[in-house]
Structures are given as structure tokens and as C-alpha cells.
C-alpha positions in Angstrom: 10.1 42.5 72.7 7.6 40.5 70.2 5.0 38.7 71.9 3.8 35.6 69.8 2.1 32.1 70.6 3.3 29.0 70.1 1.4 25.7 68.7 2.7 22.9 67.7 0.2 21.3 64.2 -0.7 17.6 64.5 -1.3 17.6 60.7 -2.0 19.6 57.9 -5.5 20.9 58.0 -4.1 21.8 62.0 -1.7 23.6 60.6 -3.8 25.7 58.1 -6.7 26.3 60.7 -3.9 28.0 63.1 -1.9 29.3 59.7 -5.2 31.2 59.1 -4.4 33.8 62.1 -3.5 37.1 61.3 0.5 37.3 61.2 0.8 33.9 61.8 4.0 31.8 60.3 4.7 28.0 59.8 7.8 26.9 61.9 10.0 24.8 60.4 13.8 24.2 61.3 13.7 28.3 62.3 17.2 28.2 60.3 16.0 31.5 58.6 12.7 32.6 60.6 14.2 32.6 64.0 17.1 34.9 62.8 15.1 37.5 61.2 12.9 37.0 64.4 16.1 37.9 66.3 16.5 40.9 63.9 12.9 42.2 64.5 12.6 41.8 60.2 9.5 38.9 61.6 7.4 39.9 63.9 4.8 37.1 63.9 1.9 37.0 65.9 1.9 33.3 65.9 4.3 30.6 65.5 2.6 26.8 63.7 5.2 24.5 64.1 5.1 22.1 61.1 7.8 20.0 62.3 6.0 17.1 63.3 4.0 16.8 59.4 5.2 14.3 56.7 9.1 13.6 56.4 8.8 10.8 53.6 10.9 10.4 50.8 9.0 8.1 48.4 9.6 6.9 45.5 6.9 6.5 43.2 5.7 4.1 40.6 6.1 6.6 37.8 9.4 7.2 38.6 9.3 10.4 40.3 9.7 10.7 43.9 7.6 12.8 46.5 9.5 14.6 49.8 7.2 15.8 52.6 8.6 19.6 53.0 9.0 18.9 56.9 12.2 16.2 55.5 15.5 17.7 56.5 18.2 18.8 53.9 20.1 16.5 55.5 18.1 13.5 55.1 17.3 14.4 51.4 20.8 14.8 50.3 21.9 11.9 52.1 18.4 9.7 50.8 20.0 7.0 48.1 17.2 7.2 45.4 18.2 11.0 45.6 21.7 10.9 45.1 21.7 8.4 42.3 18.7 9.2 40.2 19.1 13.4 40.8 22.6 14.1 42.0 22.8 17.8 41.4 19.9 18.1 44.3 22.3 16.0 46.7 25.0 18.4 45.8 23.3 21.9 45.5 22.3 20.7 49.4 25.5 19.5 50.4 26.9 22.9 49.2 24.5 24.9 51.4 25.2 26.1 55.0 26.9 24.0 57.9 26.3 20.6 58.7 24.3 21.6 62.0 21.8 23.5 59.5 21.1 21.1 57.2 20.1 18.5 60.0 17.7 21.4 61.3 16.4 23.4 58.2 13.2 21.5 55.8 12.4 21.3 52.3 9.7 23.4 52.9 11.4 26.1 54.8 14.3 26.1 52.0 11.8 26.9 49.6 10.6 30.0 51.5 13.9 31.5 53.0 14.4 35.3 52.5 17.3 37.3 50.7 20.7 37.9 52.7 21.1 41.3 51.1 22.8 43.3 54.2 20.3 46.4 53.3 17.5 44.1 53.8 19.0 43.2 57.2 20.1 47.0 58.0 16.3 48.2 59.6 18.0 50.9 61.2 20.7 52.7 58.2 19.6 51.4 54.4 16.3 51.8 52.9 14.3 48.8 51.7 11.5 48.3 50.1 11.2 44.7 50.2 11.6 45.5 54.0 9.2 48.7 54.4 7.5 49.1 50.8 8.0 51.9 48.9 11.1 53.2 50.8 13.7 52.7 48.0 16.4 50.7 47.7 19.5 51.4 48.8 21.8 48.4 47.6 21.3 49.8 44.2 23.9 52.8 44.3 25.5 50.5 47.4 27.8 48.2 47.6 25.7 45.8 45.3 28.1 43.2 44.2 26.3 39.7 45.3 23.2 41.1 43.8 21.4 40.6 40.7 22.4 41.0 37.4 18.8 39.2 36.3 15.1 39.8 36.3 15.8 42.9 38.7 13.8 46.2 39.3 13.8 50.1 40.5 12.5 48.2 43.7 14.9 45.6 44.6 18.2 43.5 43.3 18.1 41.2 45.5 18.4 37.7 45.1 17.3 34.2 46.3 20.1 32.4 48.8 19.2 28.9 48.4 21.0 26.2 46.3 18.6 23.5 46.7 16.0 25.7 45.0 18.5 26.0 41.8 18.4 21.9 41.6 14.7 22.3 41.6 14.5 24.5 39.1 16.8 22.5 36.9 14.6 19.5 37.7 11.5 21.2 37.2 9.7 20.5 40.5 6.3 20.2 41.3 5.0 22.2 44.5 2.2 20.8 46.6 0.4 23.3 48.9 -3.2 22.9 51.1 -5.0 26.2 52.2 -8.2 27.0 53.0 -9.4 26.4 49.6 -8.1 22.7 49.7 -4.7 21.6 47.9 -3.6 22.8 44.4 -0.1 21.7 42.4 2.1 24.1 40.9 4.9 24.6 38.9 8.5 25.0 40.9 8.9 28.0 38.5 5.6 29.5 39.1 6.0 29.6 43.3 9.3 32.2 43.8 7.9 35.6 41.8 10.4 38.8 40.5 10.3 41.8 42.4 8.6 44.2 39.8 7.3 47.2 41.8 6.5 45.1 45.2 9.4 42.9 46.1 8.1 42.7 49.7 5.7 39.5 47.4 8.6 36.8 47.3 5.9 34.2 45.9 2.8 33.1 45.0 1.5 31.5 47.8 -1.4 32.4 48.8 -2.4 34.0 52.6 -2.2 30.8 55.4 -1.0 28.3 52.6 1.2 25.3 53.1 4.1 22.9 51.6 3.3 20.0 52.5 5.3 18.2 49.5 7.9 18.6 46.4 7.5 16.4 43.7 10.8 15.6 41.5 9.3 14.2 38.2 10.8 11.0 36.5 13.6 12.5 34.4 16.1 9.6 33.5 19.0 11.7 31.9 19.4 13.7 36.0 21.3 11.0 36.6 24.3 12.5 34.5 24.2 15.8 36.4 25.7 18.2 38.5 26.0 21.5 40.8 28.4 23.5 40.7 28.6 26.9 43.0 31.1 29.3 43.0 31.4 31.9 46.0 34.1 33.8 47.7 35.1 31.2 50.3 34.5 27.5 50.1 32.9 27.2 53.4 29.5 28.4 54.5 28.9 31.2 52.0 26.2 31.9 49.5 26.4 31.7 45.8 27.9 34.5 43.8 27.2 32.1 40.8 25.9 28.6 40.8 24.8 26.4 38.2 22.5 23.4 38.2 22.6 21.4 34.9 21.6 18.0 33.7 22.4 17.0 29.7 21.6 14.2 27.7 23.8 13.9 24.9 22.8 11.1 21.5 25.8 10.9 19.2 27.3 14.1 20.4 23.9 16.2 19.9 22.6 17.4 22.9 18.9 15.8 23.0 18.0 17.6 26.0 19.3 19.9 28.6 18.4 21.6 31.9 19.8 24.3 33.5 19.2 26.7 36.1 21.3 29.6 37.9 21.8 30.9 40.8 23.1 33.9 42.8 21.7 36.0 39.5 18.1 36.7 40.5 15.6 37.3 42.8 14.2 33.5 42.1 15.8 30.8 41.2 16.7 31.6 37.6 15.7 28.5 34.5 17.7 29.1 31.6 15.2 28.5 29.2 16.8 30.7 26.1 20.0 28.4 26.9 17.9 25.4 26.7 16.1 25.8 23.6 19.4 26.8 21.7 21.1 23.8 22.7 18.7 21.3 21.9 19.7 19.2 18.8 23.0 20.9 18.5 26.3 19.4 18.5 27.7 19.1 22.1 30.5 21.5 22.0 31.9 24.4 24.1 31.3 26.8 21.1 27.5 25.7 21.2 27.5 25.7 25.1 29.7 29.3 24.9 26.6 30.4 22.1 24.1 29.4 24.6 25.1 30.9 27.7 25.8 34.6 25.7 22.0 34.4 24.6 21.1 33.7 28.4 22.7 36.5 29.9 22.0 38.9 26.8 19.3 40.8 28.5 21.4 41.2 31.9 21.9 44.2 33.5 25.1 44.6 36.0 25.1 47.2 38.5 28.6 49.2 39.8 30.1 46.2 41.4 28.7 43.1 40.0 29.4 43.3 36.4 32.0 40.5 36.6 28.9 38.2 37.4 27.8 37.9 33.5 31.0 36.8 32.5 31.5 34.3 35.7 28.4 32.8 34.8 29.0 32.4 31.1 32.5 30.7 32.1 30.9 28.3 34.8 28.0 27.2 32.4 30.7 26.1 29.9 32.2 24.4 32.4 29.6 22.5 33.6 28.6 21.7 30.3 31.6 20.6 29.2 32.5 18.6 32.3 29.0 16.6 31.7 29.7 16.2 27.7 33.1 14.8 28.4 31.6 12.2 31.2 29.9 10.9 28.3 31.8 10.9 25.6 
């Protein structure tokens, strides 16, 4: 049995101050700390519960909006500024877990959760390095078909779980953390980092820092947008592909374009090659087929996840094309 303590922050700089203990971790809905607690994978030495920081959903004068990372999934996919002005976020949530988690797990704690590769899980039969560093990894001549085909080392193939994190990519989010060196803004792309030769770093916060917001910037055009997520079963299963795009189309030449993946890396994956080949081409599923093959060019299947590349060139024409015909 773990011993821990338990200390619930009355606002952020509480929160950092008892964040700063060694081992200590930020309590949130527990959706994904309290199972890997159960599994012995957490073994925290102290438990901050964050629950009881900002909640807000506000929308700004700038047109962007700002959500406290202690707001529930549930409350920002059902918030109305959210579903009208960035639907694909409504819908990456909506397509994420049970009901009963999304009215328990936070922005903040969607942001942070931890692979579901079962070799990560399996302490006592698979090696891991993201687990124990420098072990190995066994998923890699395993059974490796949800793994990824992007962005992957030697170390790990893992890849992120979350859909709401694929919307943010897409959206290009803003991250607002305080530590002990005061507060600091970073680029949604810039928090979730590849595994490289120490996958047991899953981003660059820093030691006892805190999200305490995410910032969705103005970006009119999200409001023709959508997420689509493909998996084995339609109920409660994580992404084998998922795509998060948002087009804006002037007299059938894409203007702009964002697009992210899913279910292909060890972050949330922005398709920036895709991007930049689309822009100021005509809006057709040649260009969007073009597009996609110059994405996944550099992708690397292993023995059982090779039909990935072509399930995510098919689903990003599709999405494509489903948005280009909405506005035709």
C-alpha cells in the first residue's frame, strides 16, 4: 500500500506551494491519476486537489475565450460560445469516454493524461521504458497495432489518448501555467513533447507547475469545423484515427486550413506539411488526397499498424471533403 497526504488548494499559489513537495501531484477529476494509482504506475507522495480553482468559461473581448483547466469536459462541450464558434472541441469531447467521465474529468487533467498502451499498464510481464527508463520497449515487436505510426522512437510508440487535445491542436491553443517562477504562456504544440530517447518526459512542464487556463484564440473560420474519430467500437474506445480540421474555403481555394491527428503519435499530431500544401489551392479531393500523402510521407508502421497510414489518409479526405461541400 501507497501512503500519500491529501490537501485540498484554496487557489493557485496554494496549489504550487504544496505542488512543490517531492512526488507530489495535482488532483483533478482522478479520471486517469486515480487508476494508475490503483495500478501502482503513481505512487505520489502527495495528492493537491485542484478541484476547487477557476471553472470559467469566458469569452473575451478579442474574441477568443479562456477556460479555467479545473472546468469539466462536460461543461466545455456543452458551453454555447463553444459549440458555435469551435464545434470540433465540442465534438472531439463528446467523442471521449462515458458520460459519468466527462462530468468528473478537467481541462487540465485532459491535457496531462498518460498513454493506454497495455505494456505501459503490464508492470509485472512487458518492459517499458516510459514506465521504468531504459528497460526497452516491448510493444514494439508486440502486438502494436493502436500505436504510432508518427514521431515515434527505439524508446516508445506510444501514443496520446485524448480527443480534446487533437481539437486544440487544430485550434492552436494557448497553455497558461504558474510555478514557482511565476506564470508563463505557451504554445498548445510546445506542452506534449515526442518520446526521443526518454519517453518517461510526456511534456514540458516544468517540476510543481500548474494549468490553471487554456486559451482558444479568435479564429472565425472554426466555426465551419469538425471531429471525426474512428475506433474499433463506437462506444467508449480510444482513437485508432481521429481527425480534427477547420477550412476556410474563398471561391473554391482553400484560404486557410487546420488540421490535426490523432491516435498517430505520442502528442497530439498538427499537420503542418498538410497545411501549407493546401493553402491557396483549389478545394478538391485530389488536392486534399495530395496533402494528406505528403503528411504521412515520413510515417513509419510497425507489424500490425500499417493500415493506420492509409486510414488516416482516407478519413482526412473525408473530412475535408465533408467541410468543402458544406460550403459550396
Amino acid at each position: 500500500m501507497n501512503s500519500f497526504t491529501y490537501a485540498r488548494a484554496v487557489d493557485s499559489a496554494d496549489a504550487v506551494r504544496q505542488g512543490a513537495a517531492v512526488n507530489a501531484k495535482y488532483l483533478g477529476g482522478g479520471t486517469n491519476l486515480v487508476d494508475l494509482m490503483r495500478e501502482t504506475l503513481e505512487r505520489p507522495s502527495a495528492l493537491v486537489d485542484v478541484t476547487g480553482l477557476s471553472s470559467a468559461i469566458t469569452e473575451r473581448e478579442d474574441g477568443s475565450i479562456l477556460i479555467g483547466a479545473a472546468a469539466k469536459n462536460t461543461a466545455v462541450a456543452e458551453n454555447k460560445a463553444v459549440r458555435t464558434r469551435y464545434p470540433l472541441l465540442a465534438r472531439a469531447i463528446l467523442a471521449g469516454a462515458s458520460g459519468q467521465i466527462r462530468n468528473m474529468a478537467t481541462v487540465g487533467g485532459n491535457l496531462l493524461q498518460r498513454t493506454r498502451c497495455p505494456y505501459f499498464y503490464d508492470d509485472e510481464g512487458s518492459r517499458c521504458n516510459k514506465r521504468v527508463p531504459g528497460q526497452g520497449c516491448d510493444a514494439i515487436q508486440g502486438f502494436n497495432r493502436i500505436h504510432a505510426i508518427l514521431g515515434a522512437s527505439s524508446a516508445c510508440v506510444a501514443t496520446h489518448p485524448s480527443d480534446m487535445c487533437v481539437a486544440l491542436a487544430a485550434l492552436g491553443a494557448l497553455v497558461h501555467i504558474t510555478g514557482s517562477d511565476g506564470q508563463r504562456t505557451i504554445d498548445f504544440a510546445e506542452l506534449h513533447v515526442l518520446p526521443g530517447e526518454n519517453p518517461e518526459v510526456e511534456t514540458t512542464l516544468r517540476p510543481g507547475e500548474l494549468i490553471i487556463a487554456v486559451e482558444i484564440p479568435a479564429l472565425p473560420f472554426a466555426r465551419h469545423s469538425v471531429y471525426r474519430k474512428v475506433r474499433d467500437r463506437a462506444s467508449y474506445a480510444f482513437a485508432l484515427i481521429s481527425v480534427a480540421a477547420a477550412i476556410e474555403i474563398d471561391s473554391g481555394v482553400v484560404k486557410d486550413v487546420r488540421l490535426a491527428l490523432g491516435g498517430v503519435a505520442h502528442k497530439p499530431w498538427r499537420a503542418l506539411k498538410l497545411e501549407a500544401a493546401l493553402t491557396g489551392q483549389p478545394a478538391t479531393d485530389e488536392n486534399f488526397r495530395a496533402a494528406a500523402d505528403q503528411e504521412l510521407a515520413d510515417a513509419k508502421p510497425l507489424t500490425h499498424n500499417g493500415f493506420k497510414i492509409e486510414l488516416a489518409k482516407r478519413t482526412i479526405v473525408a473530412v475535408l471533403a465533408e467541410l468543402a461541400g458544406d460550403l459550396s
